[in-house]
Structure formats: C-alpha cells, structure tokens
MDAnalysis code that builds the backbone (N, CA, C; Angstrom):
import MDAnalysis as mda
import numpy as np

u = mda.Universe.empty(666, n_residues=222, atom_resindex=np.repeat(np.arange(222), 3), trajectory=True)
u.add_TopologyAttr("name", ["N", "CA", "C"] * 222)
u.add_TopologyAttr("resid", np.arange(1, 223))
u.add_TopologyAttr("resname", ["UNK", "UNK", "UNK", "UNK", "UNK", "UNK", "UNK", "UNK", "UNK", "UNK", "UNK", "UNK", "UNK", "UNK", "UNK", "UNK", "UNK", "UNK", "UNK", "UNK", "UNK", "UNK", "UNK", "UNK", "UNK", "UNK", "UNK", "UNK", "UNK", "UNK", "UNK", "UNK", "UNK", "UNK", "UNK", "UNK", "UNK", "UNK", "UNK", "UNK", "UNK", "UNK", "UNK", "UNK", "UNK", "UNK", "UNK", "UNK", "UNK", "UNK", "UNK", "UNK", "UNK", "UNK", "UNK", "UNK", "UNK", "UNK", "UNK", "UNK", "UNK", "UNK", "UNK", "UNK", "UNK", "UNK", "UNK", "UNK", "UNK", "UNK", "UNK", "UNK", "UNK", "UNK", "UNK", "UNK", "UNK", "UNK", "UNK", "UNK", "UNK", "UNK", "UNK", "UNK", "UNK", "UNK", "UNK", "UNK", "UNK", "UNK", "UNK", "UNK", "UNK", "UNK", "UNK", "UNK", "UNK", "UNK", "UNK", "UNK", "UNK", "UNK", "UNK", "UNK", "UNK", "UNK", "UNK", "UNK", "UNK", "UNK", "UNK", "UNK", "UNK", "UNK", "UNK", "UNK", "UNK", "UNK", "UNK", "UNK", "UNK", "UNK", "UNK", "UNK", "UNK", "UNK", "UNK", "UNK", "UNK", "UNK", "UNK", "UNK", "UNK", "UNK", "UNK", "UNK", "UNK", "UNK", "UNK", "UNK", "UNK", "UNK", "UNK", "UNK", "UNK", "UNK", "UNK", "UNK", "UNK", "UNK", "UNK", "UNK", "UNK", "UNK", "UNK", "UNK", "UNK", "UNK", "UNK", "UNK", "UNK", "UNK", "UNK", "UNK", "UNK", "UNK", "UNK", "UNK", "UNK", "UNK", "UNK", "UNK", "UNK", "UNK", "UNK", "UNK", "UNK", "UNK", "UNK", "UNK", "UNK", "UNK", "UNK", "UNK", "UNK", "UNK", "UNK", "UNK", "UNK", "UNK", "UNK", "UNK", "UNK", "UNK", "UNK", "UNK", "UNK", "UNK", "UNK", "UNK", "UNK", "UNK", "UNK", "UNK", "UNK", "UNK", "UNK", "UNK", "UNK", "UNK", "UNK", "UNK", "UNK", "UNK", "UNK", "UNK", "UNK", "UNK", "UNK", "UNK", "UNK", "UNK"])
u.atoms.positions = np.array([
    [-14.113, 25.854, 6.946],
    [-14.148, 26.382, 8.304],
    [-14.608, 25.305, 9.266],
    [-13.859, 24.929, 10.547],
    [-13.773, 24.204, 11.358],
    [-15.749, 24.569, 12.166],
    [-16.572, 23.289, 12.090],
    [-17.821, 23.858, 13.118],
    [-16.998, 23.306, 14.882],
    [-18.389, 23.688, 15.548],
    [-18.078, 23.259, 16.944],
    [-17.513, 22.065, 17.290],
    [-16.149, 22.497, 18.267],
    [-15.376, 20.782, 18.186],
    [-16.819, 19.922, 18.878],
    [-16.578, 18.333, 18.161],
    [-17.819, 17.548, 18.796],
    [-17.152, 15.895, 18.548],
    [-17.149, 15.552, 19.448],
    [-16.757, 13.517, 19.138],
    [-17.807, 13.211, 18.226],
    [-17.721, 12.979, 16.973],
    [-19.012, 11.992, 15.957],
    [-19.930, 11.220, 16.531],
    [-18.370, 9.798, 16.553],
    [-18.723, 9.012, 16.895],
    [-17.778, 7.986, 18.151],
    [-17.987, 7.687, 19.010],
    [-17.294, 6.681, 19.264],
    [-16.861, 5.226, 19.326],
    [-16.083, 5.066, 18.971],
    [-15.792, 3.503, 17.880],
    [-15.254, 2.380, 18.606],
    [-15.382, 1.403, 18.986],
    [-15.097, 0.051, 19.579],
    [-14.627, -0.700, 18.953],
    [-13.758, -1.984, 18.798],
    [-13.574, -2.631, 17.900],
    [-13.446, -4.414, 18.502],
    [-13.658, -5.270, 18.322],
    [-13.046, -6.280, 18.361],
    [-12.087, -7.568, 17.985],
    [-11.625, -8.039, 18.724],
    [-10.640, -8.803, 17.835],
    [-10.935, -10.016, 16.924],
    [-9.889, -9.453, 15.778],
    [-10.306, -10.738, 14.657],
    [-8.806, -10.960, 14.229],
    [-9.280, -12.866, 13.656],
    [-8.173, -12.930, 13.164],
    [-7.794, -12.661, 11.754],
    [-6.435, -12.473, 11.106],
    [-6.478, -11.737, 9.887],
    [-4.591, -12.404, 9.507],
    [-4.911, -12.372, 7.629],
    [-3.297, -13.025, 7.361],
    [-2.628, -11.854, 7.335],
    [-3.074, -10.219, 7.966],
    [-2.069, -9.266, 7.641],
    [-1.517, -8.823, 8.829],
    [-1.562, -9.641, 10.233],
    [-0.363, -9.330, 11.143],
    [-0.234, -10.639, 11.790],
    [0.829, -10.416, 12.470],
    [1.960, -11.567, 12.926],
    [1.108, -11.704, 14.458],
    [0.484, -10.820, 15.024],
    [0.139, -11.326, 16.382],
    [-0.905, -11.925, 16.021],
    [-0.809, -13.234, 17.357],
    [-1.348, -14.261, 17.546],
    [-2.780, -14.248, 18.063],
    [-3.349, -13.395, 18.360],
    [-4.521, -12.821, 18.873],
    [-5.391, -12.147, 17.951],
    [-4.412, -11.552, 16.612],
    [-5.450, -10.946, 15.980],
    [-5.011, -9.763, 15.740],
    [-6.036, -8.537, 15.350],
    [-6.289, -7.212, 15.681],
    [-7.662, -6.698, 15.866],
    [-7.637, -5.404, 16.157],
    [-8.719, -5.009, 16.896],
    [-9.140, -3.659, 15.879],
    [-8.282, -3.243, 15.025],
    [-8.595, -2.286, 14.047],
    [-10.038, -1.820, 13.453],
    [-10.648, -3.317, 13.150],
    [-11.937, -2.479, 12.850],
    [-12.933, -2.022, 13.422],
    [-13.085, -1.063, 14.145],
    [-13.680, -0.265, 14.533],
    [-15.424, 0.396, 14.440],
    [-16.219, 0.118, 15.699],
    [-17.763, 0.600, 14.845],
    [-18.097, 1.587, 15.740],
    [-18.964, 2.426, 15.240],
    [-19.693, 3.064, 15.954],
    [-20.348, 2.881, 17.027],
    [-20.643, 3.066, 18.273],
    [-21.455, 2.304, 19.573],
    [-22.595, 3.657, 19.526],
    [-24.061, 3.132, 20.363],
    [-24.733, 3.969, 20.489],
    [-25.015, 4.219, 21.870],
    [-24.087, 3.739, 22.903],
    [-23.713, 3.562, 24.336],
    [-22.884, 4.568, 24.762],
    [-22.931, 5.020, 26.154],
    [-21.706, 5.716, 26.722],
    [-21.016, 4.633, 26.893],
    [-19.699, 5.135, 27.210],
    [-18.147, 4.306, 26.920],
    [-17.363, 4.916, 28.304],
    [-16.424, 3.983, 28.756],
    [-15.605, 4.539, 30.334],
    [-14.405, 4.333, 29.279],
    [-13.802, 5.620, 30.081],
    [-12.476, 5.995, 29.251],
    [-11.274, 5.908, 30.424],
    [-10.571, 5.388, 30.547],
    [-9.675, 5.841, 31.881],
    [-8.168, 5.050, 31.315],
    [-6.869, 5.360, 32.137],
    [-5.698, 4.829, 31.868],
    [-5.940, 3.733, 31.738],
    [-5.024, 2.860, 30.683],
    [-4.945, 1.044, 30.580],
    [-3.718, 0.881, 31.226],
    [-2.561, 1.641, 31.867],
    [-1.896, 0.946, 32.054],
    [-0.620, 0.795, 31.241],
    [0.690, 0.802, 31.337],
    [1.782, 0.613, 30.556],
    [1.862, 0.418, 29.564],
    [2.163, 0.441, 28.306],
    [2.635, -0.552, 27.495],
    [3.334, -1.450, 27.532],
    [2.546, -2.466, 26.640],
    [3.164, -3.714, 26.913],
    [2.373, -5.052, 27.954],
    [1.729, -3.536, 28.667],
    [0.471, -4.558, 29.457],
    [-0.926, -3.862, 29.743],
    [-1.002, -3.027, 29.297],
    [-2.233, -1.923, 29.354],
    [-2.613, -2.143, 27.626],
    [-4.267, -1.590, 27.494],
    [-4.674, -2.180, 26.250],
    [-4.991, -0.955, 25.705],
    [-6.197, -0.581, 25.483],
    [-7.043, 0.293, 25.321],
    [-7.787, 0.862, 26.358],
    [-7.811, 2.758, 26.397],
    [-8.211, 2.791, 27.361],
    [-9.928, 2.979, 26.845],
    [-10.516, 2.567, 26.159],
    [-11.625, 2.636, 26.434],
    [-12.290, 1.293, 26.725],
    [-13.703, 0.851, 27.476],
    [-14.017, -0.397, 27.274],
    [-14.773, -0.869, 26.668],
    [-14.106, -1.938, 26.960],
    [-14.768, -2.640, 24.917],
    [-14.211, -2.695, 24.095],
    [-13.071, -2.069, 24.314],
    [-12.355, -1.693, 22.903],
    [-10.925, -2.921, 22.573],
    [-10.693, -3.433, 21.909],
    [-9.491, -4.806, 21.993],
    [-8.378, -4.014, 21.312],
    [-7.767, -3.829, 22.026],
    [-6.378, -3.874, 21.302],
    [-5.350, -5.211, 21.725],
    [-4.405, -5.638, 20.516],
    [-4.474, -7.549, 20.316],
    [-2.586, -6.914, 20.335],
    [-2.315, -5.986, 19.948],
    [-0.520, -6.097, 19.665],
    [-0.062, -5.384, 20.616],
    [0.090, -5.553, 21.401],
    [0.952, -4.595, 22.433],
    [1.857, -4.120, 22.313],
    [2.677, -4.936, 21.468],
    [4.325, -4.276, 21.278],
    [3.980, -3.095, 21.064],
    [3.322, -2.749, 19.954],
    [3.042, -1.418, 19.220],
    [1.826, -0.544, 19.385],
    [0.701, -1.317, 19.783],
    [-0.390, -0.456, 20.405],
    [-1.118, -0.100, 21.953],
    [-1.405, 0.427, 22.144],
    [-2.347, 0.477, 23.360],
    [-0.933, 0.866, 24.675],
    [-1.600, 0.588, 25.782],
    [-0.567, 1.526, 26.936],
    [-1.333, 2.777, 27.507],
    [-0.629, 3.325, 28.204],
    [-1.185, 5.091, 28.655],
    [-0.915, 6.333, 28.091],
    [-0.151, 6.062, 27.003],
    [0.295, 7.036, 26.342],
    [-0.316, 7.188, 25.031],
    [-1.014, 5.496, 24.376],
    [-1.505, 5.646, 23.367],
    [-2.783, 5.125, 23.742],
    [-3.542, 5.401, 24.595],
    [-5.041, 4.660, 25.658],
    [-6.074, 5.923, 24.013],
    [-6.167, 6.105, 24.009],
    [-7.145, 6.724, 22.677],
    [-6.563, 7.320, 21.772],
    [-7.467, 6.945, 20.637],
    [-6.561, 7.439, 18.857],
    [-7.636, 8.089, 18.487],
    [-7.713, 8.963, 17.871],
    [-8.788, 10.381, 16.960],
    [-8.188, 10.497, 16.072],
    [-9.296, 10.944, 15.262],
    [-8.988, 11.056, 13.476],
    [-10.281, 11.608, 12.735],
    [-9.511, 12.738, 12.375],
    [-11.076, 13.931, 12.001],
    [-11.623, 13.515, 10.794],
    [-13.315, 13.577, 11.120],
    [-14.081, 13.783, 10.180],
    [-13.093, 14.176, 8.911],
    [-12.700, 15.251, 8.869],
    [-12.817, 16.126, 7.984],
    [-11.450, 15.607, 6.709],
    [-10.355, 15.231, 7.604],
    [-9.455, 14.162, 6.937],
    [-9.697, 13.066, 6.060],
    [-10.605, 12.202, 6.751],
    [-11.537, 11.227, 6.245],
    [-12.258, 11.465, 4.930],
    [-12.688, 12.554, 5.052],
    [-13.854, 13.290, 3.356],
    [-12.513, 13.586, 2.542],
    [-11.435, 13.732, 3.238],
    [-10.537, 14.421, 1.798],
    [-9.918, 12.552, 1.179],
    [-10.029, 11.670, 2.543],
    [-9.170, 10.598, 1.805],
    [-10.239, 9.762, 1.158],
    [-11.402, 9.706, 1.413],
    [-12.726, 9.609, 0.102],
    [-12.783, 9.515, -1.276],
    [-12.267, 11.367, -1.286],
    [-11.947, 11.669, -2.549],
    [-10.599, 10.848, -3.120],
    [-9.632, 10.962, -2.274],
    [-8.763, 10.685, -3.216],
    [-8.684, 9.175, -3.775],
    [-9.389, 8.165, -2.726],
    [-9.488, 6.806, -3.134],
    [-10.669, 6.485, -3.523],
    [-11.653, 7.073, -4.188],
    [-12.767, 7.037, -4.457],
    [-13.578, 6.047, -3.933],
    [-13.734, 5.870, -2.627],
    [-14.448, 4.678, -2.073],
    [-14.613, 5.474, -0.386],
    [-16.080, 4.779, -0.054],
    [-16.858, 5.520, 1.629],
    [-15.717, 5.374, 2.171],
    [-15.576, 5.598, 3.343],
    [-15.073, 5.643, 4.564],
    [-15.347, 5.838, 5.753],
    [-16.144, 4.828, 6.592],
    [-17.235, 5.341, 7.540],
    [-16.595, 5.474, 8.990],
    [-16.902, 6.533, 9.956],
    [-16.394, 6.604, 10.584],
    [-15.470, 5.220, 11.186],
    [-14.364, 5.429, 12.092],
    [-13.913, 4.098, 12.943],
    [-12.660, 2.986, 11.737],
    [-12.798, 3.553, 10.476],
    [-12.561, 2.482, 9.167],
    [-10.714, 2.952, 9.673],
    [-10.609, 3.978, 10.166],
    [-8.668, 4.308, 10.245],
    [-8.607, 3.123, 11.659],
    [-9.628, 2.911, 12.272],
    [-8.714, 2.093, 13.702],
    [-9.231, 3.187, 14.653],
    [-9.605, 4.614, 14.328],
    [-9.860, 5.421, 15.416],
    [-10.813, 5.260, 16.438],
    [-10.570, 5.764, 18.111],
    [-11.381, 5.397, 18.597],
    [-12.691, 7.115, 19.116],
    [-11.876, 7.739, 17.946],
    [-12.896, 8.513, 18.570],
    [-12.817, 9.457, 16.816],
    [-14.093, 9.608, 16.509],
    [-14.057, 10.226, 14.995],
    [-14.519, 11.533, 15.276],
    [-13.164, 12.963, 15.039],
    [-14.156, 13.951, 15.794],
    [-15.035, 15.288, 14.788],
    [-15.413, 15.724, 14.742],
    [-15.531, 17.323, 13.634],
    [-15.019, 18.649, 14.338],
    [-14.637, 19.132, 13.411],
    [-14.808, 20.762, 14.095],
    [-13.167, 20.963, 14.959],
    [-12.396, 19.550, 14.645],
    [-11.164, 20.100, 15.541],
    [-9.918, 19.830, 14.927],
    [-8.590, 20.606, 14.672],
    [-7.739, 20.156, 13.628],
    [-6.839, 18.940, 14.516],
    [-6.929, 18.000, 14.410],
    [-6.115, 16.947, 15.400],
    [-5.148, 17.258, 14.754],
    [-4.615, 17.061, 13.317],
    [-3.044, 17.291, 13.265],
    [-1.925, 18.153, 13.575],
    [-2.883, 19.439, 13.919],
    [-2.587, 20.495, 14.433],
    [-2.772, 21.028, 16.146],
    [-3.031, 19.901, 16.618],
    [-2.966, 20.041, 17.591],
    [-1.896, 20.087, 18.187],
    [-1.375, 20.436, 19.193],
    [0.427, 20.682, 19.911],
    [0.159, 19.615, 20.779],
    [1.652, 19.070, 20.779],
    [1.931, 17.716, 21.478],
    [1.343, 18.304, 23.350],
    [0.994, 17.985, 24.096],
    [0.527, 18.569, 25.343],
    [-0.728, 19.341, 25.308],
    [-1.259, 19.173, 24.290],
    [-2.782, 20.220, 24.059],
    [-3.981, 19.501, 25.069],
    [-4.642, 19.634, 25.836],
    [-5.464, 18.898, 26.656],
    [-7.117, 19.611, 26.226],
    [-7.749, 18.277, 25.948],
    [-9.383, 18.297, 25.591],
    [-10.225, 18.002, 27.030],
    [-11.218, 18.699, 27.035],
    [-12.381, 17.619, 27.663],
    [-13.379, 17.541, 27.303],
    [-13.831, 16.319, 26.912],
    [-14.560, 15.236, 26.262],
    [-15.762, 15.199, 27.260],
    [-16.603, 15.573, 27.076],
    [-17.930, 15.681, 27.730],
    [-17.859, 16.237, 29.045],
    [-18.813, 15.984, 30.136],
    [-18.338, 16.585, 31.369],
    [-17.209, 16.106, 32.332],
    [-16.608, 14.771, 32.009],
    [-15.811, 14.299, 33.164],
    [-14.524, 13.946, 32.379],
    [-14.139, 13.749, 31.119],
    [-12.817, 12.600, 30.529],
    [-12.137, 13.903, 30.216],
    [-10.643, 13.775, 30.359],
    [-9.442, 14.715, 30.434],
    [-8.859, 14.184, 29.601],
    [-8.201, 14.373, 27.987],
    [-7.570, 13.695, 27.438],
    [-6.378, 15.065, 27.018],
    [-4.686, 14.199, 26.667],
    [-3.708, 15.128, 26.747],
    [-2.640, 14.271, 25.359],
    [-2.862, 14.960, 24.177],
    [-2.673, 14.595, 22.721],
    [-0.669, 14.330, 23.181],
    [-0.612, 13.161, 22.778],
    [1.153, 12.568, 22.913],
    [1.774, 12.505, 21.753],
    [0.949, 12.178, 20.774],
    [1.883, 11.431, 19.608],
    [0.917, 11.194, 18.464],
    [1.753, 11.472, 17.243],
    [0.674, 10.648, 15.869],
    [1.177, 9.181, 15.726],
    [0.084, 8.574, 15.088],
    [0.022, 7.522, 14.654],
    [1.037, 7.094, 13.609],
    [1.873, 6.009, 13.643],
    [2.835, 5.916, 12.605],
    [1.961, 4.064, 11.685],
    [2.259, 4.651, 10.876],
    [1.223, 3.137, 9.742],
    [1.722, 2.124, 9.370],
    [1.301, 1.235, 9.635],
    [1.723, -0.212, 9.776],
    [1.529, -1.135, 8.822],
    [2.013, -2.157, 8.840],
    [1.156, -3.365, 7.871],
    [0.172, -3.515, 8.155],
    [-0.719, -3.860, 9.285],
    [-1.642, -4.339, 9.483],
    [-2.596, -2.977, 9.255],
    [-2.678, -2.209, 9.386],
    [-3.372, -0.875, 9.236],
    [-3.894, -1.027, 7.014],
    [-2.529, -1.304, 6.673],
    [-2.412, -1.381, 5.028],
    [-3.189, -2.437, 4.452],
    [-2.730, -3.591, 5.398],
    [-3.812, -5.245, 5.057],
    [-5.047, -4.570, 5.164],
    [-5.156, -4.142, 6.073],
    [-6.984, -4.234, 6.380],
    [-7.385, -3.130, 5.401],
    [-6.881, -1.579, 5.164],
    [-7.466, -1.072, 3.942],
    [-7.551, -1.867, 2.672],
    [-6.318, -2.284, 2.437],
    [-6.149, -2.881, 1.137],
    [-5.899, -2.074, -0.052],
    [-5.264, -1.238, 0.532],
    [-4.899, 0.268, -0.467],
    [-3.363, -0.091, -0.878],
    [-3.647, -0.176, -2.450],
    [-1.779, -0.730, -2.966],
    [-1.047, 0.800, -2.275],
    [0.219, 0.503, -1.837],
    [1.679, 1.499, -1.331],
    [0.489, 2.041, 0.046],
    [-0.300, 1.546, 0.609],
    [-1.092, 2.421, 1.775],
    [0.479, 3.385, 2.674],
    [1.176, 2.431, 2.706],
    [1.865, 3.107, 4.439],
    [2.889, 4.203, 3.665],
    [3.332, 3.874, 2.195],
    [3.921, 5.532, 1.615],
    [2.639, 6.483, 1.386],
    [1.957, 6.284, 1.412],
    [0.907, 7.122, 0.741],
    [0.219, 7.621, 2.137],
    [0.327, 7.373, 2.872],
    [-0.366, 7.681, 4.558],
    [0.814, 8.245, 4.879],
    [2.274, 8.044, 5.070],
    [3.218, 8.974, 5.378],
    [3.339, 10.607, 4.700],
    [3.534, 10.144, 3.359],
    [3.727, 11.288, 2.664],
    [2.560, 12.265, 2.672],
    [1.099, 11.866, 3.033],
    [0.052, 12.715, 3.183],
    [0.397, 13.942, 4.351],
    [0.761, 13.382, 5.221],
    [1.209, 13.353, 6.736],
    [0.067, 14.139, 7.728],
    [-0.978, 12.992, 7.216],
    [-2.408, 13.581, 8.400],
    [-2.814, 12.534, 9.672],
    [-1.939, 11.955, 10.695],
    [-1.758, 10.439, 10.560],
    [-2.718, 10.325, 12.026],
    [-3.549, 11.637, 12.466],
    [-4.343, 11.437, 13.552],
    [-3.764, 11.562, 14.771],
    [-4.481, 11.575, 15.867],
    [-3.473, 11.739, 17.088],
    [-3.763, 10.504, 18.260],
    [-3.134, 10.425, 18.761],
    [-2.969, 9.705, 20.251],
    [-3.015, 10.306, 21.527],
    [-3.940, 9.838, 22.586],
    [-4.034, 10.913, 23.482],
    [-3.707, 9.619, 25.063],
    [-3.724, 10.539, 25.991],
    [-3.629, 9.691, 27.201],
    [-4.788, 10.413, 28.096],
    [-4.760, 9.555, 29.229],
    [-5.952, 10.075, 29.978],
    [-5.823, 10.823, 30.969],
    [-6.041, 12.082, 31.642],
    [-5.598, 12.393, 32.956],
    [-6.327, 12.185, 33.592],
    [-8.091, 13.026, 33.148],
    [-9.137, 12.289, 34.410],
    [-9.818, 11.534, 32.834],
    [-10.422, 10.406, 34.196],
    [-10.783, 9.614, 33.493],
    [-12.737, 10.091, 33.371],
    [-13.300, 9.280, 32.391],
    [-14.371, 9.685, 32.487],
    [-15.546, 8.761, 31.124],
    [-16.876, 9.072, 31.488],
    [-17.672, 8.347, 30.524],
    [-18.356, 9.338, 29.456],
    [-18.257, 8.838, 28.384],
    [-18.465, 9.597, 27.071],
    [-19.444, 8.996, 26.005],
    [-19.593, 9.538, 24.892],
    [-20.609, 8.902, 24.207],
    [-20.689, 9.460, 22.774],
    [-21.104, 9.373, 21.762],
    [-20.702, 10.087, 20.635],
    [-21.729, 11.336, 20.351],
    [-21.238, 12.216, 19.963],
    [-21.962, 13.554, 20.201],
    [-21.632, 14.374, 21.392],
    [-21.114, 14.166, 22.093],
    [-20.281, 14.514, 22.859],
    [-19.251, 16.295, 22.627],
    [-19.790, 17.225, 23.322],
    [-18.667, 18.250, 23.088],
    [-16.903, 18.494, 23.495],
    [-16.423, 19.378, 22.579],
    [-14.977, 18.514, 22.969],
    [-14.552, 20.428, 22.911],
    [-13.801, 21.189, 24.138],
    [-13.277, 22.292, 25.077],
    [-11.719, 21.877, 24.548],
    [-10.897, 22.644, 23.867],
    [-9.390, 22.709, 24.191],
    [-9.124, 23.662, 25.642],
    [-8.894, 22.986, 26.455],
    [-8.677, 23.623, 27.735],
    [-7.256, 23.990, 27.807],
    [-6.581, 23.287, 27.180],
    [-4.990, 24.136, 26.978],
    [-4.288, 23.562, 26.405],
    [-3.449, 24.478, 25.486],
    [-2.461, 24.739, 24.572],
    [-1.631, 25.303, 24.424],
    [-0.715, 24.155, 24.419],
    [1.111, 24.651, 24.871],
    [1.643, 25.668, 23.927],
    [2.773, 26.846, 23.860],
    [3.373, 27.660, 23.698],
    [4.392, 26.739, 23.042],
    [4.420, 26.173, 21.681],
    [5.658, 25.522, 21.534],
    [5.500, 25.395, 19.925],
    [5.980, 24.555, 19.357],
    [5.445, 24.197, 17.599],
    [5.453, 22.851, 17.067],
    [5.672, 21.760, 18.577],
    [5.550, 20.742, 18.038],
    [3.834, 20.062, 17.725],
    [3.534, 20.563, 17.088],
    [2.170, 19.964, 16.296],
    [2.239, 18.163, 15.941],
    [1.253, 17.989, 16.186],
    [1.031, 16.474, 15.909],
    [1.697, 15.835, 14.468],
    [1.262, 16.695, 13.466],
    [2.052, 16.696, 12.411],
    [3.589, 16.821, 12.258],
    [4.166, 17.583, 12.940],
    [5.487, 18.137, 13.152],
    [5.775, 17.102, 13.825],
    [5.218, 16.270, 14.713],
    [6.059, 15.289, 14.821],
    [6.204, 13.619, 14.155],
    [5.179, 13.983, 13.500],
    [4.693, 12.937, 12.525],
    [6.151, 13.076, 11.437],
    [6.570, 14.009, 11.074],
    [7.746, 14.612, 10.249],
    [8.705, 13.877, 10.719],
    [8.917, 14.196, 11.799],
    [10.201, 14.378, 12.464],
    [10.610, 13.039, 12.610],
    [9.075, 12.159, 12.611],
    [9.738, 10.779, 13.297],
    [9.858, 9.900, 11.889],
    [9.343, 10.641, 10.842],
    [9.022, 9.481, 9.607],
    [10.260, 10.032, 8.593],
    [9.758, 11.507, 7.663],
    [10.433, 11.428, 6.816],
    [11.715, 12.460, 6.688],
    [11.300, 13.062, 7.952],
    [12.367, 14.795, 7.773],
    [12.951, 14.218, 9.505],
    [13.866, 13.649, 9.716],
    [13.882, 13.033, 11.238],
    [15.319, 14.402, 11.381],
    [15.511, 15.249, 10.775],
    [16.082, 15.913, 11.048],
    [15.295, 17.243, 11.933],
    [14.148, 17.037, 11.886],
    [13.342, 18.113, 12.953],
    [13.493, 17.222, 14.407],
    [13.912, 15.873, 14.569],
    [13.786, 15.590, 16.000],
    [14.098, 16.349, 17.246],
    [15.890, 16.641, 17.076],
    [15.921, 17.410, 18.129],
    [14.834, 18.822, 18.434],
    [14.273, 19.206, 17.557],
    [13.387, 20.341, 18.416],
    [11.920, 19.751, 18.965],
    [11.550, 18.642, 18.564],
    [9.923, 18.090, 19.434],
    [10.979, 18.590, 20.902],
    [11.518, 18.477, 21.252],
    [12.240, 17.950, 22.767],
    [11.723, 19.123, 23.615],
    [11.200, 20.074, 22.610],
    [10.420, 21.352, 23.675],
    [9.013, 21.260, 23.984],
    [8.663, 19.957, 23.805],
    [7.437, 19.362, 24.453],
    [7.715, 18.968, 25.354],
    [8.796, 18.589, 25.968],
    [8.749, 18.280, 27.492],
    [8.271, 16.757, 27.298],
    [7.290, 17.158, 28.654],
    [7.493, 15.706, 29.627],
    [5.767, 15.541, 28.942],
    [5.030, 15.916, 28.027],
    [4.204, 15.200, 26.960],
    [4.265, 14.674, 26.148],
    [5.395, 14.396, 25.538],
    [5.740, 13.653, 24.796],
    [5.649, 12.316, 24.484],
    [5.185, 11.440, 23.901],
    [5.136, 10.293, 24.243],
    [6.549, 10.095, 24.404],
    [7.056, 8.913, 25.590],
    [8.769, 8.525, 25.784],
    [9.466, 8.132, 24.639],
    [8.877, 6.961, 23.368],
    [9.268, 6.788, 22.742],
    [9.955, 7.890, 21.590],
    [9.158, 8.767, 21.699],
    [9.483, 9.929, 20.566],
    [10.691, 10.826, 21.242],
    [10.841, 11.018, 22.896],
    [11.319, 11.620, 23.528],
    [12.623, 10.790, 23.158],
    [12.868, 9.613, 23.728],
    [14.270, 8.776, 23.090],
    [14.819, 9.121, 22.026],
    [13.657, 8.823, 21.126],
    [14.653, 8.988, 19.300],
    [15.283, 10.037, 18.965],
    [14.705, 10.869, 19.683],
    [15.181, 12.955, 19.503],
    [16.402, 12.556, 20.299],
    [16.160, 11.996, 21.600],
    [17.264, 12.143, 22.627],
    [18.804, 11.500, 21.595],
    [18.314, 10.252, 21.308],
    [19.586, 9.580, 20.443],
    [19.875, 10.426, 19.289],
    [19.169, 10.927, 18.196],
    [19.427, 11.708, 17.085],
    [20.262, 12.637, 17.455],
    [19.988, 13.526, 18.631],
    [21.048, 14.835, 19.144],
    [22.249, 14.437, 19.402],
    [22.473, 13.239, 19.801],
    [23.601, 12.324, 20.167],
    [24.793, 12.355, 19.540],
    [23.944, 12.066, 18.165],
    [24.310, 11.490, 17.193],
    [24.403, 10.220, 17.160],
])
C-alpha cells in the first residue's frame, strides 16, 4: 500500500568523465542526495536547455534535458523491488533520478497528470525514460537496457509549469488527472516493445512529449 505521496530525496549530479558515452563533456547520471532547497524552473528547449533543476548537469543534449524532460522521478518503491532482483543497495539518485519519490505510482501515472511539489513547483509528467548505454555503463548490469525494457518500470519525466523551490521531504498533491489510459508505462510499451499501441498515446494531446507525439503520428501513417 502506497504511504503519503512525499519527494525522498532530491538528487543533483555532476559531470564526469566516463568510457561509457560518446559525449564529450561527460555525464551527469550520478546523482546524490542534497540537504539544500533546490530552484526548479524550465531549462529551455532541447538541445539547448539542460536540467531544470540547479545544480544539476546534464552533459548530452541530444537525448537529455530540455522542457519536456527538465525533471526525471523514480519511486522508492521500484528501486526495493530492483534490489532484490540484483542483489546489491541502490541508494536513492543511483537510476539518474532527480527526484526519488514514496507513496506515488510514477509508472502509473497518465501522460498530463500534474503534481505540486511543495508549496510553489508545478510539475506535468510527459514521458518515460527510454535506457541507454550510458545509463547500462554506469550500472554495470550485464543485458541492463533488455532487462530495464522488459521490466517496463522506466520512471517518469516531467516539465515545469510553475516553477518553484523544493527540498527533499517535500509533499507531493496530484492536482490533476487526465481521463485517458495513456499511463507512463503504456507509453513506455508503445514506444519500446509493443509500438503497435502508438497510435492510441495520441489521446494525450498536447502533453505529450513531441517526440512521442511524432512516432505515433508516423506509425498511423504507416
């Protein structure tokens, strides 16, 4: 049973360099706990916007950071089950997340579901996380990115509407939740291994992250 939604922790990361990705800067994946409030607000495009929290490095742009993917969450509670199955800790922040929460099903959250994160930050869930090499280097888990697909718990991505300062422990309000069935998971499906659910995310509308909105758009195409 789910307790009171609550942010853990909130996680920062900086950039390092590493032989498991191609950008030249690094990555920013590993992730720690801060014992500071944190300003959360839009970064900005992809492609030239980073992370929206500060402090936080995100190093690949092609693929991370922007306004659509400005914060990543990934529940407690996910975390204790992937523990077990790899028999080794997992301390908060260890997925790349920038916000570790309890008490709330992120995968189940509906694409357009909107939180607020203490008294002032507005966040509005776009998209799951799809797993990378560099995500796999840094666990070091043999087959990580089949074994993170096929789980299909892959966390969510949120954008900012109001912006605001936060801190870990922090209470977290679903203030609204769309009438629809594209779940974070459901689209985690759609985009990885069953891409035959694409055309229906498309009843998320205009929350969608764009990229996911395209691939449905082309798949219906044919």
């Amino acid at each position: 049973m789910l307790h009171t939604p609550t942010i853990l922790t909130v996680n920062l990361g900086r950039a390092m360099r590493t032989d498991y990705t191609d950008c030249p800067t690094g990555t920013g994946i590993d992730k720690r706990p801060v014992d500071h409030p944190v300003r959360v607000a839009a970064p900005g495009p992809k492609g030239q916007g980073t992370s929206g929290l500060a402090g936080d490095d995100v190093c690949d742009t092609r693929h991370h950071g922007g306004d659509d993917q400005a914060v990543y969450a990934y529940a407690r509670e996910d975390l204790d089950v992937w523990e077990q199955e790899l028999g080794r800790e997992l301390p908060n922040g260890v997925f790349g997340e920038n916000l570790t929460t309890s008490g709330i099903d992120v995968n189940g959250a509906r694409i357009g579901e909107r939180w607020r994160v203490g008294n002032e930050l507005l966040l509005e869930v776009t998209s799951p996380r799809i797993p990378c090499r560099t995500f796999a280097g840094w666990l070091g888990e043999r087959g990580w990115v089949k074994r993170f697909t096929q789980a299909a718990v892959p966390g969510a991505y949120l954008r900012v509407l109001e912006p605001g300062e936060i801190r870990s422990g922090d209470p977290v309000e679903i203030v609204h939740r769309p009438d629809h069935e594209v779940t974070v998971a459901f689209l985690f499906r759609a985009e990885t291994t069953e891409r035959e659910l694409l055309p229906r995310v498309l009843v998320a509308g205009d929350a969608l992250h764009p990229e996911a909105r395209e691939a449905a758009l082309k798949y219906r195409s044919g």
